[in-house]
C-alpha positions in Angstrom: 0.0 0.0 0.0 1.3 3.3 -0.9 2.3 5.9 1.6 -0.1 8.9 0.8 1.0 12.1 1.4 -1.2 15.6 1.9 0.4 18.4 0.7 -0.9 21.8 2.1 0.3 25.0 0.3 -1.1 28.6 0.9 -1.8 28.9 -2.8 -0.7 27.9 -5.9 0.5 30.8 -7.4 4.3 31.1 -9.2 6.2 31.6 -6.2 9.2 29.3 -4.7 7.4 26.9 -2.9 4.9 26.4 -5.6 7.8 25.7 -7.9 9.7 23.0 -5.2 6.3 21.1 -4.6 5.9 21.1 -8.6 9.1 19.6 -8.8 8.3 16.9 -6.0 5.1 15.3 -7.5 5.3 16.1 -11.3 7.4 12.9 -12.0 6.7 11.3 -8.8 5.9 7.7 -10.8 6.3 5.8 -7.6 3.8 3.1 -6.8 5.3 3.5 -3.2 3.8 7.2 -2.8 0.5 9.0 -3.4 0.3 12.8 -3.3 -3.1 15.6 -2.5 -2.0 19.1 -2.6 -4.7 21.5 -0.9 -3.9 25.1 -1.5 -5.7 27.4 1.0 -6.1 30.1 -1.4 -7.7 28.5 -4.5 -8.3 31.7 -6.6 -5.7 33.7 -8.5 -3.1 32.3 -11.4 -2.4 28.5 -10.7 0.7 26.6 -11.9 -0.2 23.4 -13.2 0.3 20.2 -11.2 0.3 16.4 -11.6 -2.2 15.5 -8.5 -5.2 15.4 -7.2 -5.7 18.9 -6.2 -8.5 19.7 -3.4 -9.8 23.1 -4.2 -12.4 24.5 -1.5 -13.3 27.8 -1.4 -13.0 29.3 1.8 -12.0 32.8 2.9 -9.0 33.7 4.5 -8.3 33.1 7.7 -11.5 30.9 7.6 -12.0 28.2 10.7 -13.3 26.0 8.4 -10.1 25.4 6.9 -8.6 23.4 9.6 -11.8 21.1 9.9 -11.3 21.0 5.8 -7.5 18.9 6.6 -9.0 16.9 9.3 -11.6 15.7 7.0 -9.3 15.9 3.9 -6.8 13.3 6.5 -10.2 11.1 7.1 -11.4 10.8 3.6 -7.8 9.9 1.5 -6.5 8.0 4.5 -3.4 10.7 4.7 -0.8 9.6 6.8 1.7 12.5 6.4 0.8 16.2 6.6 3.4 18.1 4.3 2.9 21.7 5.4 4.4 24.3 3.1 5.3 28.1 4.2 3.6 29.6 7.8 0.3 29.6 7.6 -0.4 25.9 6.5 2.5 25.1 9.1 0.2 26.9 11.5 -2.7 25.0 10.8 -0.5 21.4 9.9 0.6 22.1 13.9 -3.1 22.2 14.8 -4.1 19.7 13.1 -1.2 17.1 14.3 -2.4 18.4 17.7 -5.7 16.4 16.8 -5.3 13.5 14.3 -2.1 10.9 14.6 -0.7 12.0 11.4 2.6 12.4 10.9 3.7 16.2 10.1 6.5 17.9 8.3 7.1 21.6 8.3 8.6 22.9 4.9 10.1 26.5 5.9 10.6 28.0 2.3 11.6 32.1 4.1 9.1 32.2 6.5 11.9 32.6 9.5 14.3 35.1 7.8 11.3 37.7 7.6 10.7 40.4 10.3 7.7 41.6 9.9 4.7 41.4 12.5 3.1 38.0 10.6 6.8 36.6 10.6 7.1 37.3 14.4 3.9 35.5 15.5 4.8 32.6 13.3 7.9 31.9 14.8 6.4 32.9 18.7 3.8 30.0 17.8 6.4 27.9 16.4 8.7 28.1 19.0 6.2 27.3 21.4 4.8 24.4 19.4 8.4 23.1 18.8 8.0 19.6 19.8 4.7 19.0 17.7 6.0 18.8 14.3 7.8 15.2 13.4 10.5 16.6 10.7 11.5 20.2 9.8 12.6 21.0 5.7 14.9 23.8 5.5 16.4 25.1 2.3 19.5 26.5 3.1 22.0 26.6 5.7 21.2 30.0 6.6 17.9 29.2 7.7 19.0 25.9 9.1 21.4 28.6 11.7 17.9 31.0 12.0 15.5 27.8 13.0 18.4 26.4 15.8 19.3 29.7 17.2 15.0 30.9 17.3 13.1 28.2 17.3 15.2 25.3 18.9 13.7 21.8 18.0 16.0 18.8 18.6 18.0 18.6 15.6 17.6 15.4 15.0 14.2 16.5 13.6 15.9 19.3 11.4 16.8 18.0 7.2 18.7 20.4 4.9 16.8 19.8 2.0 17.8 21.9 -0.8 14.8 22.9 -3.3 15.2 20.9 -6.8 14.9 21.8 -10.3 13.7 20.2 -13.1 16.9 19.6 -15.0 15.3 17.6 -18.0 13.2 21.4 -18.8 16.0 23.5 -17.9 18.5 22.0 -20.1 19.8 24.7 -23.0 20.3 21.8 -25.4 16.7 21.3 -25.2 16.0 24.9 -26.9 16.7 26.1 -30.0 17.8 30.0 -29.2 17.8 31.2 -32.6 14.3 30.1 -33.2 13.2 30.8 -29.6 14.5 34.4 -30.2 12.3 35.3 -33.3 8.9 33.5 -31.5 9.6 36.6 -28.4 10.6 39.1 -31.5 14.5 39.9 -30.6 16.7 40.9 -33.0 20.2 39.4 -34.0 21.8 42.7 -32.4 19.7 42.7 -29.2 21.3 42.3 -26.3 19.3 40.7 -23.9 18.7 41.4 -20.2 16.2 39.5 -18.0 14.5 39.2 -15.0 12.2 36.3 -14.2 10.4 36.8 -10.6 7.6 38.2 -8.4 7.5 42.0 -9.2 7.9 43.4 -5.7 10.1 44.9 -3.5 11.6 41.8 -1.9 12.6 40.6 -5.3 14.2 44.1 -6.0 12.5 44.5 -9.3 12.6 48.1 -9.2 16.6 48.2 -8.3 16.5 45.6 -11.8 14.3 48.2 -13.5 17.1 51.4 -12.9 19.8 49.3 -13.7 18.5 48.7 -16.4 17.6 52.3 -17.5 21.9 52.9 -16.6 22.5 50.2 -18.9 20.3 51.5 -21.7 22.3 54.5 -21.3 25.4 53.4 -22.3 24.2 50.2 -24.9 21.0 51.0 -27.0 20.7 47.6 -28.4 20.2 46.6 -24.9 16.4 44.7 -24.5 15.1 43.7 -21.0 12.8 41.2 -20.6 10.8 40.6 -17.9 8.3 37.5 -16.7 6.6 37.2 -13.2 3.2 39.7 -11.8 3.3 41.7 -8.7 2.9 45.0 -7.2 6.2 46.6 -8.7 4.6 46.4 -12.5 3.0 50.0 -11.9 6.5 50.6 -12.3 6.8 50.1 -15.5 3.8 53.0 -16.4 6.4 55.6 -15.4 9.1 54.6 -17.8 10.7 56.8 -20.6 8.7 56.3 -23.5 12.3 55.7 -25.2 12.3 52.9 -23.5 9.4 51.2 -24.4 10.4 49.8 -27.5 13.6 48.1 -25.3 11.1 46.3 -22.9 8.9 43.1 -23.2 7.3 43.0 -20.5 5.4 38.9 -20.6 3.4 38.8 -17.5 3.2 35.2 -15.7 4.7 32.9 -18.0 5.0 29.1 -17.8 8.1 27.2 -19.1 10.3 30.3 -18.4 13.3 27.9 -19.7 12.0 29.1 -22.9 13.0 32.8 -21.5 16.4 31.9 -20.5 17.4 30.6 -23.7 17.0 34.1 -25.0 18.9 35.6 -22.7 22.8 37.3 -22.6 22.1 38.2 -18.8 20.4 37.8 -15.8 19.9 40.3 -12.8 18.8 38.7 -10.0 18.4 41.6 -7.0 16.9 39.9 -4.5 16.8 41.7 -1.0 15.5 38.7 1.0 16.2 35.1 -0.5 16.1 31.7 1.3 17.6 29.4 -1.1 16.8 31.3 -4.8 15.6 28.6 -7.7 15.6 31.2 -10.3 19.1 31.5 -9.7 19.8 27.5 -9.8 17.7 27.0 -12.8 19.6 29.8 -14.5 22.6 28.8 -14.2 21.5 25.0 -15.4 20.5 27.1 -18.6 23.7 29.0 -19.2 22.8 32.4 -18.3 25.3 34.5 -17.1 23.5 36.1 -13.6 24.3 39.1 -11.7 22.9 38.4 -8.3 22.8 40.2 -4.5 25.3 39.3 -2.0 22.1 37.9 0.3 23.0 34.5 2.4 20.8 32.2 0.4 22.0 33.3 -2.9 25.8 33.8 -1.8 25.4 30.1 -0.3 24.7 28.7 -4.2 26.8 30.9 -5.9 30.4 32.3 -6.0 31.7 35.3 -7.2 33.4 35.6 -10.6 33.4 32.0 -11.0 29.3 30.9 -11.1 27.7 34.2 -11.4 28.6 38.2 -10.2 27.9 39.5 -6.9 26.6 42.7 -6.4 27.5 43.1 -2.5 25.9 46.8 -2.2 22.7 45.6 -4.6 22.4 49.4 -6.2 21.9 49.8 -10.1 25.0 51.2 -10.1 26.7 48.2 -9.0 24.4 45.8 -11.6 25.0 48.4 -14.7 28.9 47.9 -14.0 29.2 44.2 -13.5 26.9 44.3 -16.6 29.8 46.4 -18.8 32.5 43.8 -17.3 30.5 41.0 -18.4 29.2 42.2 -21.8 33.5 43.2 -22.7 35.1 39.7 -21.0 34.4 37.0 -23.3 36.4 34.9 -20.9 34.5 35.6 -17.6 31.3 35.0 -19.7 32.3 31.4 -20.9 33.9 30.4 -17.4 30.3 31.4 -15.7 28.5 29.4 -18.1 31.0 26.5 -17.8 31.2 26.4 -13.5 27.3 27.1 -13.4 26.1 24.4 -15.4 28.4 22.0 -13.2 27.3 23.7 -10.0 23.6 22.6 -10.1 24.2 19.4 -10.5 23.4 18.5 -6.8 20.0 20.1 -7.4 18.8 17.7 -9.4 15.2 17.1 -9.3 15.7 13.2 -9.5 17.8 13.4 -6.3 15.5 15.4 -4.1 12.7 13.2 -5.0 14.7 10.2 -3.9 15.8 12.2 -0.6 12.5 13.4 0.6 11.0 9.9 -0.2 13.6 8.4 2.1 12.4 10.6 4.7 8.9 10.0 4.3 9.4 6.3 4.5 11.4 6.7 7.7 9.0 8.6 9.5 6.7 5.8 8.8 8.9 3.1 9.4 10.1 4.7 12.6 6.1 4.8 13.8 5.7 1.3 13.1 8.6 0.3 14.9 7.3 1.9 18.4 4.0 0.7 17.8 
């Protein structure tokens, strides 16, 4: 009998998480393991997923939410609650509290935030440190935060860093000449992306005035742009010069398709946790210029997989960019360490790792029973 697993995610928008439980259950072929996702949040954009996917629609911060898991646990026999980001961790704990189920909390950035929401969570999480039965952490830097704040035993603690799909993002895959006339570039275009959330903590706007510096100085520069969010009022205020030099494509799915296209990457991130953009980037050959934030400095390394923009000002990304754009011989050594440095991302090995764990926990029931 398979091991059936309940997934619960606070929606299924593009976002990080989104993209690392994608990655989990889209080739997840094993008889040995059955996966539900339920999303909190059913409305807005939704990634595509292979599972059964239990949409009920509830307000948020609805009650009924937590008696929807404890039924959800009853119905599909669940016996391992998968919780994914704060709120569903809240409400995983809660649940646990009630129904023998066996509950791991997925931290995707939760505990590197300090705002009020962020503070509460890690107050209830702290005092609720015992309940949960394994904690995911995606980065080392969060692995130190979780210890030093929250203080389970860690024996309960797995590094688990988030996967890509290296069979999509894979530049042999993708024809860039052909992919470049389907997004109409031109031969001479020098291409500058950004593929995120439009906000603040994904520095779009420090992405945005780089870019207008590097215009400045390279006219045949073209920025491209794919993700939604609050930042894309932004782009109503630009020069109307430069609105022939932006293509702006909204939420977009197979964003490999993007990075085939592109000569660069900016990547300005002022809070980051692990940063899949970054991994799946540099699977695809892109030349990045990232911020010097923990969980992108722990994937990457100056000069050799990427640039580093320490001070993450425009200034600093419209340089690198000119160092970049006039070294042949950084480019082609980025490309070359960056493609090897993902390696241990695989989405294949994380699978198999968080599979391992899953069958553990059970196994590790059974054998105090």
């Amino acid at each position: 009998m398979s091991i059936r697993i309940l997934h619960v995610i606070g929606s299924m928008r593009l976002g990080g998480a989104q993209v690392c439980l994608k990655n989990l259950v889209d080739i997840d072929n094993s008889k040995n393991f059955t996966n539900f996702v339920y999303p909190l949040r059913p409305k807005g954009t939704r990634i595509e997923i292979n599972c059964e996917t239990i949409f009920l629609d509830y307000p948020n911060y609805d009650p009924r939410k937590f008696f929807a898991i404890l039924n959800i646990c009853k119905k599909y026999d669940i016996d391992i609650i998968h919780a994914h980001l704060d709120k569903p961790i809240i409400l995983g704990i809660l649940v646990k509290i009630f129904c023998k189920r066996k509950l791991i909390v997925h931290d995707h950035g939760a505990l590197l935030r300090n705002d009020f929401k962020a503070q509460i969570y890690r107050w209830f999480l702290k005092l609720f440190k015992n309940i949960p039965d394994r904690y995911f952490i995606v980065s080392k830097v969060m692995q130190e935060r979780l210890i030093n704040s929250i203080g389970p035993e860690e024996e309960r603690i797995e590094l688990v860093y988030n996967p890509f799909n290296n069979k999509k993002f894979n530049p042999l895959k993708y024809d860039r000449d052909l992919q470049r006339e389907k997004f109409n570039i031109a031969k001479t275009d020098v291409t500058i992306g950004f593929i995120g959330r439009l906000d603040f903590v994904k520095g779009f706007d420090i992405a945005l005035d780089a870019f207008k510096k590097i215009y400045k100085e390279n006219k045949n520069a073209k920025f491209i742009i794919a993700g939604e969010g609050c930042q894309k009022k932004l782009l109503d205020d630009i020069d109307s010069a430069l609105n022939g030099r932006i293509l702006y494509l909204g939420y977009y799915d197979n964003t490999a398709e993007i990075m085939s296209v592109l000569d660069c990457a900016l990547l300005p991130s002022r809070r980051e946790s692990f940063g899949i953009t970054a991994v799946e980037l540099m699977a695809m050959s892109v030349p990045m210029i990232c911020s010097g934030i923990d969980g992108l400095k722990e994937i990457t390394e100056h000069k050799k997989t990427a640039l580093i923009a320490e001070n993450n000002n425009p200034d600093e990304y419209a340089f690198w960019f000119k160092e970049l754009a006039s070294n042949s011989h950084l480019r082609n050594q980025i490309r070359s360490n960056a493609s090897k440095n993902v390696r241990k991302f695989y989405q294949e090995n994380y699978i198999n790792r968080v599979h391992e764990i899953y069958s553990d926990l059970l196994h590790d029931a059974s054998s105090r029973s």
